[in-house]
ZAMARGU-4260 file (C-alpha; in steps of 0.2 Angstrom, whole numbers, plus 5000, padded with zeros to 4 digits):
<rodrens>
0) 5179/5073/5029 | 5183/5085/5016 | 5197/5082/5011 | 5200/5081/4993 | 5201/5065/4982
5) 5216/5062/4971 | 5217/5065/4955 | 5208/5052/4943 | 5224/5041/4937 | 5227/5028/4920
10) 5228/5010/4925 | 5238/5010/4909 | 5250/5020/4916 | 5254/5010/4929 | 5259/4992/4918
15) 5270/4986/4907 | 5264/4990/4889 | 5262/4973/4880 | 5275/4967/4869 | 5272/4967/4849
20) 5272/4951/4844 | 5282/4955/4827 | 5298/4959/4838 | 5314/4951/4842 | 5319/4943/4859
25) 5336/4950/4862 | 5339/4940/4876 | 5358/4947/4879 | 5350/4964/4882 | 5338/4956/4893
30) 5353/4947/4903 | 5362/4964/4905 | 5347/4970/4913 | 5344/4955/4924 | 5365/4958/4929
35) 5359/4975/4933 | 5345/4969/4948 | 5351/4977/4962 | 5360/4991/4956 | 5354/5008/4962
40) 5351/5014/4945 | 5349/5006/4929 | 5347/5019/4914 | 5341/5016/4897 | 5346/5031/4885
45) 5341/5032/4867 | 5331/5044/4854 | 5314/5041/4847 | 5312/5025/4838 | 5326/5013/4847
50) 5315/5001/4856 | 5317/5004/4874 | 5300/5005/4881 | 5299/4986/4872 | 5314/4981/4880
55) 5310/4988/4894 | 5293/4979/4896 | 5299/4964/4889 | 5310/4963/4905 | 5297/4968/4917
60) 5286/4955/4911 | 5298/4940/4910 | 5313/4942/4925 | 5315/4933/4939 | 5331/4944/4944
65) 5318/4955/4955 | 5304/4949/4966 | 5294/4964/4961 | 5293/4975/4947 | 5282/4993/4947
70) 5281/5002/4934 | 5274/5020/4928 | 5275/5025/4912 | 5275/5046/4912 | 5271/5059/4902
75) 5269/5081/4900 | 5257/5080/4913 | 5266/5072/4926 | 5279/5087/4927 | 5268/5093/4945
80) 5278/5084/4960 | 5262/5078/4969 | 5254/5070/4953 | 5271/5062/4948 | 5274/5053/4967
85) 5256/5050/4966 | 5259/5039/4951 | 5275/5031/4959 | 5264/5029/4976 | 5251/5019/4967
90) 5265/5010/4956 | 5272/5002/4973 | 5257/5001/4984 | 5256/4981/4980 | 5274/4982/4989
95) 5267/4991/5004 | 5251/4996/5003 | 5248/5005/5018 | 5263/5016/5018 | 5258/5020/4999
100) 5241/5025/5006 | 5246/5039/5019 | 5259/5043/5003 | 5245/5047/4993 | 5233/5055/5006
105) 5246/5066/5008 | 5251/5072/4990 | 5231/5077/4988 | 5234/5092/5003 | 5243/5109/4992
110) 5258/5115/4997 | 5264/5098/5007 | 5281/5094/4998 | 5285/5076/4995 | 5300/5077/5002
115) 5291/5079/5019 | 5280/5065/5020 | 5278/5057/5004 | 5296/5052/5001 | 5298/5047/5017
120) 5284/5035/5019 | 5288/5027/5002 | 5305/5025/5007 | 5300/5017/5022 | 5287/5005/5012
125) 5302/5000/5003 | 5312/4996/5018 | 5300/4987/5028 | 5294/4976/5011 | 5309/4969/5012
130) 5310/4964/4993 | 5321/4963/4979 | 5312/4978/4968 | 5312/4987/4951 | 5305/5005/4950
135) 5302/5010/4930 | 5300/5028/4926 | 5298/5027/4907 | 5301/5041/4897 | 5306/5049/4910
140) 5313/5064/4896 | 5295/5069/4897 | 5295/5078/4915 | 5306/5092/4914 | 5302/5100/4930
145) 5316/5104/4942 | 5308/5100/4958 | 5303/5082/4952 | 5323/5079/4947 | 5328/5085/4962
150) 5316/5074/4973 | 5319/5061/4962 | 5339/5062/4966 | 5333/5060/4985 | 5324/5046/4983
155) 5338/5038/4974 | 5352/5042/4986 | 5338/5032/5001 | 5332/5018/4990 | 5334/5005/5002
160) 5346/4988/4998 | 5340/4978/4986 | 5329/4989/4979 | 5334/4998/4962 | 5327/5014/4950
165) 5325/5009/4930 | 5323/5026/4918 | 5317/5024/4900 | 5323/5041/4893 | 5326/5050/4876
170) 5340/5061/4886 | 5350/5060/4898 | 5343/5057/4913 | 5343/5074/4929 | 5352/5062/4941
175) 5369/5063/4949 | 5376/5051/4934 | 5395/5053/4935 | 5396/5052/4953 | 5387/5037/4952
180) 5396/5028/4939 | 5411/5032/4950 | 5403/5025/4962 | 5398/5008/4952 | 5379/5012/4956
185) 5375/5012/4936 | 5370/5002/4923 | 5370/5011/4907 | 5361/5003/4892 | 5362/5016/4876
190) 5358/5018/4856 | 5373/5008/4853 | 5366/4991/4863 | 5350/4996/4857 | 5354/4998/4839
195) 5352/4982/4828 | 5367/4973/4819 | 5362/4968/4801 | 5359/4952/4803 | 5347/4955/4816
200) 5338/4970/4806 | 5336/4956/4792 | 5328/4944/4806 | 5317/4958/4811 | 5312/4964/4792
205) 5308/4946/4792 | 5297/4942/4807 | 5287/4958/4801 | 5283/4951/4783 | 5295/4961/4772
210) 5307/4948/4767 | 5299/4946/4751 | 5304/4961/4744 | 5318/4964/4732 | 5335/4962/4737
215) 5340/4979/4732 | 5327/4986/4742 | 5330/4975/4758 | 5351/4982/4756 | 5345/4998/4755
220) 5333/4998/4770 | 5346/4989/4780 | 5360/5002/4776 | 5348/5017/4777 | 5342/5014/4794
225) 5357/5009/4803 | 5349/4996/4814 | 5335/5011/4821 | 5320/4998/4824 | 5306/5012/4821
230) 5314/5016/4803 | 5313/4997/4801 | 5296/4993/4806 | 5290/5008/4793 | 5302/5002/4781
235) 5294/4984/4783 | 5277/4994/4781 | 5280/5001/4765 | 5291/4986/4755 | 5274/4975/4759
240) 5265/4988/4750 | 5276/4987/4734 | 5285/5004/4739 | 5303/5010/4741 | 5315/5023/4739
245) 5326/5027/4725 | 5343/5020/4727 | 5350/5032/4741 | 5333/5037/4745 | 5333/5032/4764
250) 5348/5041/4766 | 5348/5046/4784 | 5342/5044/4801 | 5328/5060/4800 | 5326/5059/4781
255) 5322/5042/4781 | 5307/5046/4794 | 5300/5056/4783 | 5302/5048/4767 | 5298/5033/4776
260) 5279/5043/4783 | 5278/5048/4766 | 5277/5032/4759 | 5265/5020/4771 | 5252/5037/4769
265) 5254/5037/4752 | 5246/5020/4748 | 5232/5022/4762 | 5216/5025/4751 | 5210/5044/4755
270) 5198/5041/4769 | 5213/5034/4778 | 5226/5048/4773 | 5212/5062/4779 | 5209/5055/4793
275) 5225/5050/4799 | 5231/5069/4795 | 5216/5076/4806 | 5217/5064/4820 | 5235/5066/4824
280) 5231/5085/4827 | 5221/5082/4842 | 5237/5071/4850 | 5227/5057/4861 | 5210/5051/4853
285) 5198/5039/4853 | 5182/5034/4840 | 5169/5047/4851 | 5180/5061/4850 | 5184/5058/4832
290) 5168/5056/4828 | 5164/5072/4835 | 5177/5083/4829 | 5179/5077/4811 | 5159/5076/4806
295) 5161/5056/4804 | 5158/5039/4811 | 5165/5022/4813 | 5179/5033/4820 | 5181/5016/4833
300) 5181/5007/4819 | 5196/5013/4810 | 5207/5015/4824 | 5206/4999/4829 | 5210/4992/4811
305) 5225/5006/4811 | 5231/4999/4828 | 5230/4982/4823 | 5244/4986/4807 | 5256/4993/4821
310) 5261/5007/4810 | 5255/5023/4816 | 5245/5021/4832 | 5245/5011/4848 | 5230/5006/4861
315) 5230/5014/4877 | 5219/5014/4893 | 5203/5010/4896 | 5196/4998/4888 | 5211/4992/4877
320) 5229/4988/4879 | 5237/4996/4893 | 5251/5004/4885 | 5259/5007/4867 | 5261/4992/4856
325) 5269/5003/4842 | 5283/5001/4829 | 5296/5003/4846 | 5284/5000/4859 | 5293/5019/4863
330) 5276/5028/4870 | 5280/5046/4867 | 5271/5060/4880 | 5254/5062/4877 | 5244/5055/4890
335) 5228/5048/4890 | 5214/5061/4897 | 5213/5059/4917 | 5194/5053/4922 | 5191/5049/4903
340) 5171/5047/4902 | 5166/5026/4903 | 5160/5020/4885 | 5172/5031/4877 | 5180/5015/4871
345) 5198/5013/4867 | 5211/5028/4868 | 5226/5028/4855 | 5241/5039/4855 | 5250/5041/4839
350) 5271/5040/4839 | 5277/5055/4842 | 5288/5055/4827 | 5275/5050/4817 | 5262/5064/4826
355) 5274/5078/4824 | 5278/5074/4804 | 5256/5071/4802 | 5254/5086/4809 | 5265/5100/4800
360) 5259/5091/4785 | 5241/5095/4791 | 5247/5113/4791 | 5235/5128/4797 | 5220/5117/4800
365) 5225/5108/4816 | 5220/5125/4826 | 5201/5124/4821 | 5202/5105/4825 | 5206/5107/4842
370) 5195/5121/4846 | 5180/5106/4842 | 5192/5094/4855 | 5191/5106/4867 | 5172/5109/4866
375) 5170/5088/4865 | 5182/5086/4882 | 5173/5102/4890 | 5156/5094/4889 | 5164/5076/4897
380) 5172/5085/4910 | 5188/5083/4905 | 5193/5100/4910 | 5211/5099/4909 | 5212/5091/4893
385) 5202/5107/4887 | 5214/5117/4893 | 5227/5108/4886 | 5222/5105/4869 | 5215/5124/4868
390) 5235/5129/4871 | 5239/5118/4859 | 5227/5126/4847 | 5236/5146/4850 | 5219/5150/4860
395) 5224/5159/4877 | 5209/5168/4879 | 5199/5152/4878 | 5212/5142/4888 | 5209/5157/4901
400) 5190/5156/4900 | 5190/5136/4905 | 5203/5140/4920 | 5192/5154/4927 | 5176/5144/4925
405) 5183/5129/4930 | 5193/5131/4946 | 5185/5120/4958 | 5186/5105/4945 | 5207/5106/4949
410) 5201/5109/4966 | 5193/5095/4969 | 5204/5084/4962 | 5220/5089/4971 | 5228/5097/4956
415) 5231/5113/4962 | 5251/5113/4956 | 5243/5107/4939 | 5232/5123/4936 | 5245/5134/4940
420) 5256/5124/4927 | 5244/5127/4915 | 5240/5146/4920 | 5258/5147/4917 | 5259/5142/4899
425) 5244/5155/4894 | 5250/5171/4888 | 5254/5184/4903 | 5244/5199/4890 | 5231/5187/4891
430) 5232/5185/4911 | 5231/5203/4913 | 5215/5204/4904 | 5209/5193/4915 | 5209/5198/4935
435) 5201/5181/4942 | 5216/5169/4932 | 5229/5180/4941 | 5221/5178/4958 | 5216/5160/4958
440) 5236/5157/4950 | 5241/5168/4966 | 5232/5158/4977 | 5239/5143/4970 | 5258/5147/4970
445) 5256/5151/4988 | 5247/5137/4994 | 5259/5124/4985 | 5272/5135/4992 | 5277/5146/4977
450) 5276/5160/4985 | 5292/5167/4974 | 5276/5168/4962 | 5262/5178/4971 | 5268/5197/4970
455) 5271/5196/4952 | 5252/5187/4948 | 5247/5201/4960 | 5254/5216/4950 | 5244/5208/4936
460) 5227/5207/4943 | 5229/5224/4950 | 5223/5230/4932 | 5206/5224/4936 | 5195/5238/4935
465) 5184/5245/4952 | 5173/5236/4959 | 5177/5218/4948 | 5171/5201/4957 | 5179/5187/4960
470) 5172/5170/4962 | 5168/5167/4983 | 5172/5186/4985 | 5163/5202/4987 | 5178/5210/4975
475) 5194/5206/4966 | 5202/5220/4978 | 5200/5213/4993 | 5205/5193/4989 | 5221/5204/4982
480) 5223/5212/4997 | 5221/5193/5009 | 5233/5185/4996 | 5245/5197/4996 | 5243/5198/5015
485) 5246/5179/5018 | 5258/5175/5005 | 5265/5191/4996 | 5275/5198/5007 | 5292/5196/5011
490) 5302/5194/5030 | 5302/5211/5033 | 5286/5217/5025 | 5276/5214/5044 | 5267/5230/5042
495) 5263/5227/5024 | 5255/5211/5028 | 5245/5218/5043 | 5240/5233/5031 | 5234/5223/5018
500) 5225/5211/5029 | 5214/5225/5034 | 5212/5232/5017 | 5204/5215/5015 | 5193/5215/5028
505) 5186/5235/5024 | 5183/5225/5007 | 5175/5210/5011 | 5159/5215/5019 | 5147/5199/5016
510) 5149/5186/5028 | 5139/5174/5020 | 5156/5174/5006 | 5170/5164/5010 | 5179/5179/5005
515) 5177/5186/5020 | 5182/5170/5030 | 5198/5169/5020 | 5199/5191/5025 | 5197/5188/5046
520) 5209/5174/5044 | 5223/5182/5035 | 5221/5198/5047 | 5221/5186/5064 | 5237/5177/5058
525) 5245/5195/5056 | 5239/5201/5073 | 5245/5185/5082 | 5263/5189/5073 | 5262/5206/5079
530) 5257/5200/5098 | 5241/5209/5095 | 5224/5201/5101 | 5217/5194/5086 | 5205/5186/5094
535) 5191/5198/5091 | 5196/5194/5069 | 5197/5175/5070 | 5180/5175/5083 | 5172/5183/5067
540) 5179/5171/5054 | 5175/5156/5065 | 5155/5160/5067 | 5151/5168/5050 | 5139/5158/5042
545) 5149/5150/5026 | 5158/5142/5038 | 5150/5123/5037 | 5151/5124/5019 | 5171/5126/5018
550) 5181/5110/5018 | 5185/5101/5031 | 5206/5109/5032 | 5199/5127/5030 | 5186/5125/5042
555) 5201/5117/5055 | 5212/5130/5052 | 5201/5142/5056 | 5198/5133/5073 | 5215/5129/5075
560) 5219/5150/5073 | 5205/5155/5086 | 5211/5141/5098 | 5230/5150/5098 | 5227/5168/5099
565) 5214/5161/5115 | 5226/5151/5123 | 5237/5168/5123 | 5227/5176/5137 | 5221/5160/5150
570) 5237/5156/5148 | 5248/5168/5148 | 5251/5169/5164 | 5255/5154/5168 | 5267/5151/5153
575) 5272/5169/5149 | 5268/5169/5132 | 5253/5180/5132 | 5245/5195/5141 | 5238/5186/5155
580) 5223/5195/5155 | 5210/5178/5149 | 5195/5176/5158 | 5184/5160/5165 | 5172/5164/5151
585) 5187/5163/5137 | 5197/5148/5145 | 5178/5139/5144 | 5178/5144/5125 | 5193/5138/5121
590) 5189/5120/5129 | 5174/5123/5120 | 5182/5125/5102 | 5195/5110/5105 | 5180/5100/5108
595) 5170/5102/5097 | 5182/5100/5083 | 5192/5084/5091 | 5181/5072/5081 | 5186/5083/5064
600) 5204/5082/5066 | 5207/5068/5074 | 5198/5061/5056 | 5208/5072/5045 | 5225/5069/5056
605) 5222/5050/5053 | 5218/5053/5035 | 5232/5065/5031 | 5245/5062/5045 | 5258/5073/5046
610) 5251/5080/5029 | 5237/5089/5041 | 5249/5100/5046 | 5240/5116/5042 | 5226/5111/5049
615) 5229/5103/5065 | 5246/5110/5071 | 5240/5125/5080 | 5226/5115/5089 | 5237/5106/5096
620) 5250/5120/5102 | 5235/5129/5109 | 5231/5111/5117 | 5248/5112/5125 | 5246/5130/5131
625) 5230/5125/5140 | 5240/5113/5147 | 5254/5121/5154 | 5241/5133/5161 | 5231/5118/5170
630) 5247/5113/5178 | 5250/5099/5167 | 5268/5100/5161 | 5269/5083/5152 | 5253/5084/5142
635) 5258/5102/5137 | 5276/5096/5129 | 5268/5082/5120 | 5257/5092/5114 | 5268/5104/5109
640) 5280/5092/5101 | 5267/5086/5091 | 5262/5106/5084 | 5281/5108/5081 | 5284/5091/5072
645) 5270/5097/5061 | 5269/5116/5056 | 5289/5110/5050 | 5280/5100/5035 | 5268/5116/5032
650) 5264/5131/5040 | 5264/5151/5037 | 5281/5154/5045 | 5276/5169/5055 | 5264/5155/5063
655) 5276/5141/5065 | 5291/5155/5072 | 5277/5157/5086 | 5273/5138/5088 | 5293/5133/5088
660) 5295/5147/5100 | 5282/5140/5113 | 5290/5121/5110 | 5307/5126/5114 | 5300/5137/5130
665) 5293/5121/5135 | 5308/5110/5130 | 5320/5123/5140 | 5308/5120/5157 | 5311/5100/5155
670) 5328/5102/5154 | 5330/5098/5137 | 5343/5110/5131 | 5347/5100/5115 | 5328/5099/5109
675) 5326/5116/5114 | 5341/5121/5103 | 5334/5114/5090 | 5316/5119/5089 | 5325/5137/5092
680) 5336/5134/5076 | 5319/5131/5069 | 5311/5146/5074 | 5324/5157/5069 | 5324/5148/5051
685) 5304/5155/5049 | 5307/5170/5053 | 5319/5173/5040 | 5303/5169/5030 | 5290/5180/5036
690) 5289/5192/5051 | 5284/5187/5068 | 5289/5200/5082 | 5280/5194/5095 | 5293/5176/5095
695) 5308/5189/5093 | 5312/5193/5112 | 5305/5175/5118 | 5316/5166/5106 | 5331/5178/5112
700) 5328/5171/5127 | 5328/5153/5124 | 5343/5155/5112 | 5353/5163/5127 | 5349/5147/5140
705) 5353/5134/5129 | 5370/5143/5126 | 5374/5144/5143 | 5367/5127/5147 | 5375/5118/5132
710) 5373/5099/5132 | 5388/5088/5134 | 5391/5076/5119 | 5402/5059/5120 | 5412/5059/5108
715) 5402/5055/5091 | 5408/5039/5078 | 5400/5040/5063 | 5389/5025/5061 | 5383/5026/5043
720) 5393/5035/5029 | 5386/5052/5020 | 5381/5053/5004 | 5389/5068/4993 | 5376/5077/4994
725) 5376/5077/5012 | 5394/5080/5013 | 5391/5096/5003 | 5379/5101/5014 | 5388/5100/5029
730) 5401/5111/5022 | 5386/5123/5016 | 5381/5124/5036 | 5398/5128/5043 | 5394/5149/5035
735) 5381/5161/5037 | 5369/5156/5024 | 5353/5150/5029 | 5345/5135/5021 | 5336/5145/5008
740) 5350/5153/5003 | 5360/5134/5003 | 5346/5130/4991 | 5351/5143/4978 | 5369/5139/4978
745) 5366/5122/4978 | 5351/5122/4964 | 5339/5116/4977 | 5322/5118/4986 | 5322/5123/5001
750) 5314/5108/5006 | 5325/5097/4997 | 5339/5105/5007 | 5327/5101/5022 | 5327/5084/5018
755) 5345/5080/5014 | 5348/5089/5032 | 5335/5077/5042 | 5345/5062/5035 | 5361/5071/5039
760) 5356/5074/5057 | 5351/5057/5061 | 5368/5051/5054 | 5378/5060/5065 | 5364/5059/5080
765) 5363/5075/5081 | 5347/5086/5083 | 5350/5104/5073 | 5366/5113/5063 | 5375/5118/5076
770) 5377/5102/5083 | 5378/5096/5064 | 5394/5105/5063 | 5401/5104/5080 | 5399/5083/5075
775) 5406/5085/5059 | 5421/5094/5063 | 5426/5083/5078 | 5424/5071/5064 | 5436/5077/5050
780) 5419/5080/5037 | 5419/5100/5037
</rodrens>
């Protein structure tokens, strides 16, 4: 089909990590979280060290206060939206499996939101499952990105009965948390449950074999750590080696972590010490990469026997424990590498407090260290662990290099919001110097709708010098030019985009590139917004040779383009959106292109659902056009219902102002005044994002009849209260701003906004804003 895979994902990641066997029970904080079943959140907030991903596990693996409990554990790589619901998608699929399945199709297609399909259809699962469940996001302080906390919220305020959200977290967590502990929708569980009395720090000193040890030193350790279980399980460590502070030593909370390091590496023998200081440079390892970076062997070996002494490292993915079975069970943020080669054997993480303290003891020599990591995941196809670890290392240029060369490895995988991430964190000196970053990062803001994104990335590649490449382009100019055609300009920048667009196509004069595809495509999507024939540009995209070798969405929306701007003129007369001026020839084209692509998209649609948006939504207006110019009325408005339904989820807005146009023409002629109010609203909504003039005078007109033919409405009753946030956005609808602009005052996407609207609308049974604040008002809300 084309469409590409998800992203290779960690089994570990998506279980419990195991329990240490040296560790306590502490049944009373494993009743309190049982009390807590049902609640709508559940927060566990503590700093490094305090034992909540044991606690955490423990729970998951032993209670019967839940039917169900799934679990992801996250990390700095889960901060893209897509690859963070992935994981949630893949953590509930045993709930509802085929709802988590179109959920993850879904998150593989750039620029779909979650909170357009994948939200929904997880919601939905939920619902339908039917069972008492527990969704764990642990270390949830390791995703920082605004969108995810924002989604995140959303889900939580549509998490059906019964089912309940659990968040591990070093921080407070980015959720509404005083309106819902005013609400009595939180459980809060903190360092001052978590912190262990003194006779249960004694018990633990004893379960991990340090009971022994003077009495002096025992008092001391006790008093120092102030029931902090990582400072314990080191402390343990180093009285069993004979070892303790002065009197006073282990004075405090951050002094004692070091003192404490400093002791248990001080009686490892010197192969140990060396190679615990290198290792924890390179952040997640296992015995091939040390072997390979540090010029040894029986790298395997030694981690296994560190990992067994539960001081330093923990076992995760493949091949070894699932998760962290550290001194707090607490498993930090690094990852183990996506797609990690088989035979690798076991990957470890070190504890993060442990790392950072191993490393600035390491000093200068970690950079050198990490440029051999990057070599060893480069040459196992771990491309973005390359990247990763060569940022790590200060090398931007070499980070650069890998993302040039590299593309199509994110490409393929679905990871497109990932590479720009990762563009992002290389210096912007350094993107300068390199034309082909700045483009492919241009191209990925706009198609995961970044778009804020694409003028500044395209200032930076216009330094490349006259006649540069670019990869599937006759020349960095003219995939500039298309780019900034198709996503770089702003709502009234329509001649801009039409210029440009043909700058593009003057540049790109190979047919056999798909450069020139992605150049005929960008100028007939600026012809049809003009009302221009475009049909002479997208004819030309369609037959050029590269074509076949596109994927299967490109390929369809190239289709999908051709079959509007033809359905323009066979039909126009009939529907009065076009010129009228089609002939036998081009009506028996257009049948033509729907057919031959009809087994393609119906594939991809089934695949992808309303995540085909893009690709299918304007075969189907143009099937509805047809149509209406056959004398087929019905056909035509399911039709174009459906293209409406989905160029909302994603589409160039200049394109969907001309789709929504159409459907709420065809709404208006069925005497669906409401529908057709609303598919205007719609409209009007995308034009404020791009420039279409050729809706502006037909939308004009439908806006008219449906305010002299206004629907009557019973009187509306309320049938399910609002949220806060939907409260607040009622009141945001009653002004002038449009949903965009809501978003900025409200610290939203526009698409969050979106979704808190739809679940607005269907509470009041109503169909767009207008009616939304009519409703309200009668009501009292606004």
């Amino acid at each position: 089909m084309g469409t590409a895979p998800p992203s290779p994902l960690l089994a570990g990641k998506l279980v419990p990590p195991p329990v240490p066997a040296a560790v306590l029970a502490r049944e009373h904080l494993l009743r309190r979280l049982d009390d807590a079943a049902g609640t709508p959140l559940t927060a566990v907030v503590a700093g490094a060290g305090w034992g909540k991903s044991t606690l955490l596990s423990r729970w998951a693996r032993s209670t019967r206060a839940v039917d169900a409990v799934a679990w992801v554990t996250l990390d700095r790589r889960d901060e893209d939206p897509a690859r963070f619901w992935t994981y949630v998608a893949r953590a509930l699929a045993p709930l509802a499996p085929d709802a988590c399945a179109r959920a993850v199709a879904a998150l593989t297609v750039p620029g779909v939101d979650p909170v357009e399909v994948a939200l929904p259809e997880l919601l939905e699962g939920l619902r339908g499952a039917g069972a008492r469940t527990a969704l764990v996001l642990d270390d949830l302080h390791a995703v920082a990105e605004p969108r995810v906390h924002e989604q995140l919220e959303l889900f939580l305020e549509h998490l059906p009965p019964g089912a309940g959200l659990v968040t591990g977290s070093r921080g407070v967590p980015p959720l509404p948390l005083p309106r819902l502990r005013a609400r009595r929708r939180l459980v809060e569980v903190g360092a001052r449950d978590l912190r262990f009395g003194e006779a249960e720090s004694r018990e633990l000193l004893r379960v991990l074999g340090a009971a022994g040890a003077p009495a002096g030193a025992l008092d001391d350790l006790v008093a120092a750590t102030r029931g902090w279980a990582a400072g314990l399980v080191l402390g343990a460590a180093a009285l069993r080696e004979g070892r303790a502070a002065a009197p006073g030593g282990w004075a405090g909370q951050a002094p004692a972590a070091e003192f404490l390091l400093a002791e248990v590496l001080a009686a490892q023998d010197a192969e140990r010490r060396g190679f615990l200081l290198s290792a924890a440079a390179l952040g997640v390892v296992c015995g091939a990469l040390c072997d390979e970076v540090l010029h040894r062997t029986g790298s395997g070996v030694l981690l296994r026997a560190l990992e067994r002494e539960g001081v330093f490292l923990s076992a995760v993915g493949p091949d070894g424990p699932d998760g962290p079975d550290g001194p707090d069970g607490d498993s930090g943020t690094d990852g183990v590498p996506a797609g990690a080669p088989a035979g690798a054997g076991p990957w470890f993480r070190f504890h993060p407090v442990f790392r950072a303290a191993l490393v600035r003891e390491l000093g200068g020599d970690a950079g050198a260290l990490r440029s051999r990591a990057a070599r060893w995941f480069l040459e196992h196809g771990l491309t973005e662990e390359a990247v990763r670890v060569l940022l790590e290392a200060g090398d931007h240029p070499g980070a650069a290099r890998v993302l040039v060369e590299r593309t199509g490895d994110f490409v393929r995988t679905g990871a497109v919001g990932t590479y720009l991430r990762l563009g992002e964190r290389v210096d912007e000196a350094v993107v300068a110097r390199t034309p082909a970053l700045a483009l492919s990062m241009a191209w990925a803001a706009g198609s995961t709708g970044r778009r804020e994104r694409v003028p500044r990335l395209l200032d930076l590649a216009g330094a490349a010098p006259a006649g540069a490449g670019f990869p599937g382009s006759r020349s960095a100019a003219g995939a500039a030019a298309a780019l900034r055609s198709v996503y770089g300009t702003g709502p009234h920048e329509g001649d801009v985009a039409l210029r440009e667009a043909r700058r593009a196509v003057a540049e790109e004069t190979d047919e056999h590139l798909p450069g020139w595809v992605v150049a005929h495509v960008a100028l007939g999507g600026a012809l049809l917004a003009h009302g221009e024939d475009a049909r002479e540009a997208l004819r030309r995209a369609w037959r050029a040779p590269v074509v076949p070798l596109l994927p299967a969405l490109s390929r369809l929306e190239t289709a999908g383009l051709l079959a509007w701007a033809l359905a323009q003129h066979p039909a126009g007369s009939a529907t009065g959106t076009g010129t009228g001026t089609g002939t036998g020839e081009e009506r028996a084209e257009l049948v033509g292109l729907l057919r031959t692509t009809a087994d393609e998209a119906g594939a991809v649609e089934r695949a992808l659902g309303r995540a085909a948006s893009t690709a299918v939504a304007l075969r189907h207006g143009a099937g509805g056009l047809l149509a209406l110019a056959e004398g087929r009325p019905a056909a035509a408005l399911t039709a174009l219902r459906r293209a409406a339904d989905l160029v909302a989820v994603q589409c160039h807005p200049a394109l969907a102002a001309l789709v929504l146009t159409a459907a709420a023409e065809a709404e208006l002629a069925h005497g669906e005044v409401r529908l057709a109010g609303a598919a205007a609203e719609q409209a009007r909504a995308a034009l404020a994002e791009a420039p279409a003039p050729a809706a502006v005078p037909r939308l004009e007109a439908v806006e008219r009849a449906c305010a002299r033919t206004a629907a009557e409405r019973a009187r509306p009753v309320l049938g399910e209260a609002l949220t806060d946030r939907e409260l607040t956005l009622l009141r945001a609808l009653r002004g002038p701003l449009s949903q965009r602009e809501i978003g900025r005052e409200l610290h939203l996407s526009v698409n969050t906004v979106k979704g808190y609207a739809k679940s607005l609308y269907r509470k009041l049974d109503v169909v767009s804003r207008a009616e939304a604040v009519a409703v309200g008002r009668e009501l009292g809300l606004c």
